[in-house]
C-alpha positions as CSV (number, residue, x, y, z in Angstrom):
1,X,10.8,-24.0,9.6
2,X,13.9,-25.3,9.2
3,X,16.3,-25.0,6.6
4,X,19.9,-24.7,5.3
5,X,20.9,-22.8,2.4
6,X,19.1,-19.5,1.1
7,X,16.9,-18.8,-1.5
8,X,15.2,-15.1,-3.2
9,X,12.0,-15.3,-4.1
10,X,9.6,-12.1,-4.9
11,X,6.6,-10.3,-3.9
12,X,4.7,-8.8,-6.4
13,X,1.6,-6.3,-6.0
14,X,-0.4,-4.1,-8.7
15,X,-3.3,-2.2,-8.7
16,X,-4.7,-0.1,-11.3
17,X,-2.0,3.0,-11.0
18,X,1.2,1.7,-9.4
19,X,3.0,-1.8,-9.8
20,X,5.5,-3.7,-7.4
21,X,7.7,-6.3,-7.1
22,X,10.2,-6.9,-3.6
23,X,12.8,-9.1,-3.7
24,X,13.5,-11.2,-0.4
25,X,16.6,-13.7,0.5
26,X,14.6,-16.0,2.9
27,X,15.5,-19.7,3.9
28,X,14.0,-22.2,1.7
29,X,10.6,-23.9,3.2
30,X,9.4,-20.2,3.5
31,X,5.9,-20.5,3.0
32,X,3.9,-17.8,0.9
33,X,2.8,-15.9,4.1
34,X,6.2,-15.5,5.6
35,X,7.4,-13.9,2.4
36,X,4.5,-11.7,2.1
37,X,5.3,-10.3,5.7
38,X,9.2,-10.2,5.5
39,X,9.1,-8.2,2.0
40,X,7.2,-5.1,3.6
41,X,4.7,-5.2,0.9
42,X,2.1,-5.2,3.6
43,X,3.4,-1.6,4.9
44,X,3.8,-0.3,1.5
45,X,0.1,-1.1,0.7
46,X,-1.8,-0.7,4.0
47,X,-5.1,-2.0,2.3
48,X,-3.6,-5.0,2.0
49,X,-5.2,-7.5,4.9
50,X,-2.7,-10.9,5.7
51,X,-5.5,-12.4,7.0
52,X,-7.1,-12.6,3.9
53,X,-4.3,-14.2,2.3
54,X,-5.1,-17.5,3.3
55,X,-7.5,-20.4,1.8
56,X,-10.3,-19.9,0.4
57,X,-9.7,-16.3,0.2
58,X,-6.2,-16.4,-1.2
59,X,-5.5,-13.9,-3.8
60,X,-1.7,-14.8,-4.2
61,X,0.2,-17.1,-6.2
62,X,3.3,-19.0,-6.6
63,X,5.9,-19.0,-9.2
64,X,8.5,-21.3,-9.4
């Protein structure tokens, strides 16, 4: 990944009882993954699996 100039984009997570968003400043290109790992959403939420954040199984979106 290459890039140039900086971006922030946001990780968001909610369950039934608790409700999260993380802001990260990450190069632009990031791709969805490398934001979900860089915004420690995936140590505030252990139950959370990365490897299940990928096609088909992808239960994450993208705002622009």
């Amino acid at each position: 990944m290459v890039a140039d100039s900086a971006i922030e984009v946001e990780v968001a997570f909610a369950k039934p009882d608790e409700q999260v968003i993380l802001s990260v400043k990450a190069p632009e290109g990031i791709t969805v993954r490398e934001a979900i790992e860089k915004s420690g959403i995936l140590q505030r939420f252990p139950e959370l699996e990365i490897d299940e954040i990928t096609p088909p199984h992808m239960p994450a979106g993208l705002l622009a």
